[in-house]
TORKOL-4160 file (C-alpha; in steps of 0.2 Angstrom, whole numbers, padded with zeros to 4 digits, m for minus):
192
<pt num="1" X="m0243" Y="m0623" Z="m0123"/>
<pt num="2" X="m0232" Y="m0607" Z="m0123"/>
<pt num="3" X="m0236" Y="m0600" Z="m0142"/>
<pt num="4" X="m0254" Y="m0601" Z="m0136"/>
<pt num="5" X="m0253" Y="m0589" Z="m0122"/>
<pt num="6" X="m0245" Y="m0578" Z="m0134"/>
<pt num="7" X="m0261" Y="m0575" Z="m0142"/>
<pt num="8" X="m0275" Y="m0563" Z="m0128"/>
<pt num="9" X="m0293" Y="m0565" Z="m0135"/>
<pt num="10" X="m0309" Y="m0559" Z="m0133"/>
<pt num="11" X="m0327" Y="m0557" Z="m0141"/>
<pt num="12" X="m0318" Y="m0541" Z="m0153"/>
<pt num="13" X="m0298" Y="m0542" Z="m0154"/>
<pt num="14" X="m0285" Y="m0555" Z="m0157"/>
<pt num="15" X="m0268" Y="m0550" Z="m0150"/>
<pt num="16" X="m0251" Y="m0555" Z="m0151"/>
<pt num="17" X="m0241" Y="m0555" Z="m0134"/>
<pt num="18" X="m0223" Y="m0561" Z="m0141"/>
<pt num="19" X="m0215" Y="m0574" Z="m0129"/>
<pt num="20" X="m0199" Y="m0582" Z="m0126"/>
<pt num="21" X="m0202" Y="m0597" Z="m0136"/>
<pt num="22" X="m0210" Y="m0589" Z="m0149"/>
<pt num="23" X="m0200" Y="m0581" Z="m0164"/>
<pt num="24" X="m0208" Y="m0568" Z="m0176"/>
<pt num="25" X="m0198" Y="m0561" Z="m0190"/>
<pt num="26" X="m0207" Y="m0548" Z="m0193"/>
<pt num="27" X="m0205" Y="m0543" Z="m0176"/>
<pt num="28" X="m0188" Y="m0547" Z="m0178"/>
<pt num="29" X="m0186" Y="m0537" Z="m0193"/>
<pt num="30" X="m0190" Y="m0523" Z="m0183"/>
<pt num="31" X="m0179" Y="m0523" Z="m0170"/>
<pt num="32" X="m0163" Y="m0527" Z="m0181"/>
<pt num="33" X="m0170" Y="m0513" Z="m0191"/>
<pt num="34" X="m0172" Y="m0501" Z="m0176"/>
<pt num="35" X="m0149" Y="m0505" Z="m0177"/>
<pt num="36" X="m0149" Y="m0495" Z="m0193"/>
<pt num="37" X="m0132" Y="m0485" Z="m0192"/>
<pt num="38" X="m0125" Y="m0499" Z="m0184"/>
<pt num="39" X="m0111" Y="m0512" Z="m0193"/>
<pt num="40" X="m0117" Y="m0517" Z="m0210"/>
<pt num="41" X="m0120" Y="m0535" Z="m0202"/>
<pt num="42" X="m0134" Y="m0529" Z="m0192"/>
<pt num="43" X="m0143" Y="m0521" Z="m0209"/>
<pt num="44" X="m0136" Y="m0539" Z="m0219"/>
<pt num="45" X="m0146" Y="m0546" Z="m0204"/>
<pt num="46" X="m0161" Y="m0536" Z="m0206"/>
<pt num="47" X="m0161" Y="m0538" Z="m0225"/>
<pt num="48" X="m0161" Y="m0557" Z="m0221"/>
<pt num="49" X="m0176" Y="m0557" Z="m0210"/>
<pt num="50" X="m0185" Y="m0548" Z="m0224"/>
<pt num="51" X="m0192" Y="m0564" Z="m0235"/>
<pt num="52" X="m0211" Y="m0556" Z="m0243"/>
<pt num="53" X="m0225" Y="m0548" Z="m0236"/>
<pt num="54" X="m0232" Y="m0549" Z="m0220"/>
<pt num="55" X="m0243" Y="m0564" Z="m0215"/>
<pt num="56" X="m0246" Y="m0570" Z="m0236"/>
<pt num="57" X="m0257" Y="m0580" Z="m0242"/>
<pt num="58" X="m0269" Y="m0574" Z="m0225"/>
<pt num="59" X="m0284" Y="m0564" Z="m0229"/>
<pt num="60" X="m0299" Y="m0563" Z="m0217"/>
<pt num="61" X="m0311" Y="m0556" Z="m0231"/>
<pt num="62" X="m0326" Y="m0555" Z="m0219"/>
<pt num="63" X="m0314" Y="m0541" Z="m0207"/>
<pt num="64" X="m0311" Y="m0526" Z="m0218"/>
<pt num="65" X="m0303" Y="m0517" Z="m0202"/>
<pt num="66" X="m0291" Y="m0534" Z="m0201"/>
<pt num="67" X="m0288" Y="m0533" Z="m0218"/>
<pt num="68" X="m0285" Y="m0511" Z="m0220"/>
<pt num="69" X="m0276" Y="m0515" Z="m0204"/>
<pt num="70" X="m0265" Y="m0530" Z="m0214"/>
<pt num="71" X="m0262" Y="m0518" Z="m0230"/>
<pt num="72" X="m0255" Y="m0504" Z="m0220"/>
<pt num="73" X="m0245" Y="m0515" Z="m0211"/>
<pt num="74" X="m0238" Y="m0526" Z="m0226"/>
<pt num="75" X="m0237" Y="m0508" Z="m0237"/>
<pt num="76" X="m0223" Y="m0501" Z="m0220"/>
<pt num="77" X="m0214" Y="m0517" Z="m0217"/>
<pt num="78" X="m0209" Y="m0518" Z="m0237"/>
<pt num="79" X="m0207" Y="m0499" Z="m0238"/>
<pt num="80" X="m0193" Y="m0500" Z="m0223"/>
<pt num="81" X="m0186" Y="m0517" Z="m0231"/>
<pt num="82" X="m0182" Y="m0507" Z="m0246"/>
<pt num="83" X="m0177" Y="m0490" Z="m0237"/>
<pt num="84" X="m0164" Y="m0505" Z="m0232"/>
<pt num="85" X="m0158" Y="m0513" Z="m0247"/>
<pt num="86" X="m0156" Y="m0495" Z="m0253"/>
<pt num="87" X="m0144" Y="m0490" Z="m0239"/>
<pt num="88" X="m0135" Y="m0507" Z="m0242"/>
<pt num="89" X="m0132" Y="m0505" Z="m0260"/>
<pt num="90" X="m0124" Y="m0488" Z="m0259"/>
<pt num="91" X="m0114" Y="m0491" Z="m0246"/>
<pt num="92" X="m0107" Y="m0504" Z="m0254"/>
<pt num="93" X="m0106" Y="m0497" Z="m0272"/>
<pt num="94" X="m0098" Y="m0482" Z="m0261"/>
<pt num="95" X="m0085" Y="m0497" Z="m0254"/>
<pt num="96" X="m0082" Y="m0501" Z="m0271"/>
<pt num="97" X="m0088" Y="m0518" Z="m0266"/>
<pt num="98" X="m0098" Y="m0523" Z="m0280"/>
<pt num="99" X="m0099" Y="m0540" Z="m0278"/>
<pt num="100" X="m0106" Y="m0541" Z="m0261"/>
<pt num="101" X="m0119" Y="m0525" Z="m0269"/>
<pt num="102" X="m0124" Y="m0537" Z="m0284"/>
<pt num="103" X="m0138" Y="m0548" Z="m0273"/>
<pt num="104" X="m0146" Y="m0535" Z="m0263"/>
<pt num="105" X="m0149" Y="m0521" Z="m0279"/>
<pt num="106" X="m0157" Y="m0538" Z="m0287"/>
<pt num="107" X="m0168" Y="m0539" Z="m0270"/>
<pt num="108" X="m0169" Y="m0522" Z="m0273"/>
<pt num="109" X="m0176" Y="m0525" Z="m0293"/>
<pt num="110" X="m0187" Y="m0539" Z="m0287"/>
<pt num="111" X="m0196" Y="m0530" Z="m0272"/>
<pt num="112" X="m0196" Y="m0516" Z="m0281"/>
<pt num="113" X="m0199" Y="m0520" Z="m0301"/>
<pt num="114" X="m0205" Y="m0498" Z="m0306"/>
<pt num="115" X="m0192" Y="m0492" Z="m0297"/>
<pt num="116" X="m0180" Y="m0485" Z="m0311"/>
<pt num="117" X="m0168" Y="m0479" Z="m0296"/>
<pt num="118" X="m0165" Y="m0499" Z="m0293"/>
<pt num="119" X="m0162" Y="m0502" Z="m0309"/>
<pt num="120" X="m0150" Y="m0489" Z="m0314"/>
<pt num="121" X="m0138" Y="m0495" Z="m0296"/>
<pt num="122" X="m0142" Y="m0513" Z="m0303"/>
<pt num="123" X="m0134" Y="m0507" Z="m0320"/>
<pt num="124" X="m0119" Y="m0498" Z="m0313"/>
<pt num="125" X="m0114" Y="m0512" Z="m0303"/>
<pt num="126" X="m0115" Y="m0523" Z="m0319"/>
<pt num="127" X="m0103" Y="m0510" Z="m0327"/>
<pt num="128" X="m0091" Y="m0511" Z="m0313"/>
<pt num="129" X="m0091" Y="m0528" Z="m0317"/>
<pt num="130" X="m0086" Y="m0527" Z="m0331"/>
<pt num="131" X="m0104" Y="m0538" Z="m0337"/>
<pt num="132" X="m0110" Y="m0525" Z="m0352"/>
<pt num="133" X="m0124" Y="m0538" Z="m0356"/>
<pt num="134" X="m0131" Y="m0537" Z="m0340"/>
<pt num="135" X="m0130" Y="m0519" Z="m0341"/>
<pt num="136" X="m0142" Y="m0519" Z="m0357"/>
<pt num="137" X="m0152" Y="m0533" Z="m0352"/>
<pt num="138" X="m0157" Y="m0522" Z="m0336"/>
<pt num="139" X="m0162" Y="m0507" Z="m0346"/>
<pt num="140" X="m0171" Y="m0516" Z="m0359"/>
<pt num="141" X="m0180" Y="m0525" Z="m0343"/>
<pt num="142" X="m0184" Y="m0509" Z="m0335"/>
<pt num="143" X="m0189" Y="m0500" Z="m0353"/>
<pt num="144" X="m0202" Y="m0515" Z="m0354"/>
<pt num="145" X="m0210" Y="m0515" Z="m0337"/>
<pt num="146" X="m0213" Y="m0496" Z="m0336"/>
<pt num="147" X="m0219" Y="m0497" Z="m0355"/>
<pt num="148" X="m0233" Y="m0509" Z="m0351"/>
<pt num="149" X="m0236" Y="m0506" Z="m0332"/>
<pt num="150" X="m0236" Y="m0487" Z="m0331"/>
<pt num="151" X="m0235" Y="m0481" Z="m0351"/>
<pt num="152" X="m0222" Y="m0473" Z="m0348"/>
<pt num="153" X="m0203" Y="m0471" Z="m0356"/>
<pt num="154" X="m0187" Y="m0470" Z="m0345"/>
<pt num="155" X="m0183" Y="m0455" Z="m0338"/>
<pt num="156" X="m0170" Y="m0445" Z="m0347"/>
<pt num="157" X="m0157" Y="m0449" Z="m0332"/>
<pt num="158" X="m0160" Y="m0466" Z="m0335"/>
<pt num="159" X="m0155" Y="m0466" Z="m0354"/>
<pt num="160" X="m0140" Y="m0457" Z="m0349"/>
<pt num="161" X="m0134" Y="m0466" Z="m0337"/>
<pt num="162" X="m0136" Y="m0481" Z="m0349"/>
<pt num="163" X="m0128" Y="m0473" Z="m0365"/>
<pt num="164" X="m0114" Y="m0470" Z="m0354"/>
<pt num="165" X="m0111" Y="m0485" Z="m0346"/>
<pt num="166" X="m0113" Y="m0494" Z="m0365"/>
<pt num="167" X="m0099" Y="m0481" Z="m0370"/>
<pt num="168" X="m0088" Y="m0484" Z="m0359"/>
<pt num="169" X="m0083" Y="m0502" Z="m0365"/>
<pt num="170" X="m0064" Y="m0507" Z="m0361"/>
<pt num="171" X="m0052" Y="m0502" Z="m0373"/>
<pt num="172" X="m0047" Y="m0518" Z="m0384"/>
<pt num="173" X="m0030" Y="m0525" Z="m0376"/>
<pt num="174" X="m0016" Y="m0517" Z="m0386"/>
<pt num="175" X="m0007" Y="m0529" Z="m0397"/>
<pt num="176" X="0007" Y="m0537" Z="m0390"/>
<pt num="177" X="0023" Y="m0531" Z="m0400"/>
<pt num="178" X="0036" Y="m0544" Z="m0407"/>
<pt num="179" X="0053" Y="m0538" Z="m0405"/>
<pt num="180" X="0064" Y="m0535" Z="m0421"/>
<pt num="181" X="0074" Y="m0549" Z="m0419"/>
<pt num="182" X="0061" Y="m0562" Z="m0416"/>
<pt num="183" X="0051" Y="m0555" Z="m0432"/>
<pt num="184" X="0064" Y="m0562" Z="m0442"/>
<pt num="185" X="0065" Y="m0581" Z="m0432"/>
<pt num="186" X="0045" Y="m0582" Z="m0434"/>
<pt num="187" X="0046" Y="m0580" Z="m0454"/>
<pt num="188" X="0059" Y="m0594" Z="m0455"/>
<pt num="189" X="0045" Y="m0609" Z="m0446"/>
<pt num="190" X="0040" Y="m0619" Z="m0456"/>
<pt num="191" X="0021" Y="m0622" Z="m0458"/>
<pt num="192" X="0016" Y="m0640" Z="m0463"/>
């Protein structure tokens, strides 16, 4: 059929002629990608067509230049998927639209789980929230990975950003004032 003359053999490559029945979403990803600067939907479309690594779970151990070839690949698909999430979160966060910002810094976080710079825009969303506990949760997250992946400590900006965003809790709700007169009718009820 059609998806197999897609493919053009012979005794020493394997090649993939796209054709009009055949979808590829790496492919895909590419050319939505190619759009960058363009409306947000086009980047929310391109984020979309980026669901893991190219062609997982396929290994050809026998074909090191298949498989160098596959690395390199897999290694600049995911770089550009984040390059995009990165764009998406600030524009958004720079929208004030933190809400829509929320799933694609945790795509950001998952894709990326040592990047401290997804983290701290993860936990700056979370503050505008007004979600403290995801704040902390986030840092302590990120403290832990980097501790036992890398041995390393967060970096000082990191810490700052987080002792800031812990400090600036809302204000209590001032206490609601009772007017003289009422003062006076509330210690007249009686209490059974």
């Amino acid at each position: 059929g059609e998806a197999r003359d897609c493919l053009l053999v012979d005794k020493a490559t394997v090649c993939f002629q796209p054709g009009p029945s055949v979808e590829v979403d790496a492919l895909n990803f590419l050319q939505v990608k190619a759009l960058n600067g363009q409306p947000p939907e086009a980047l929310r479309q391109a984020v979309a067509l980026y669901r893991g690594p190219l062609l997982e779970g396929f290994e050809l151990p026998d074909s090191p230049a298949f498989e160098e070839w596959l690395f390199f690949q897999r290694d600049a698909l995911e770089q550009q998927a984040l390059a995009l999430l990165h764009t998406m979160v600030v524009e958004l966060v720079r929208r004030s639209d933190n809400q829509q910002a929320l799933p694609y810094a945790r795509q950001w976080v998952r894709l990326d789980p040592l990047a401290e710079e997804a983290y701290r825009n993860l936990m700056q969303i979370y503050a505008a929230l007004g979600d403290q506990d995801s704040v902390r949760r986030q840092y302590r997250t990120c403290a832990a990975l980097l501790a036992r992946e890398l041995d390393v400590e967060l970096s000082v900006e990191t810490q700052a950003l987080f002792r800031q965003l812990t400090s600036a809790a809302p204000a209590p709700a001032p206490a609601q004032q009772i007017p003289p007169d009422s003062a006076d009718r509330l210690a007249l009820l009686p209490f059974v």
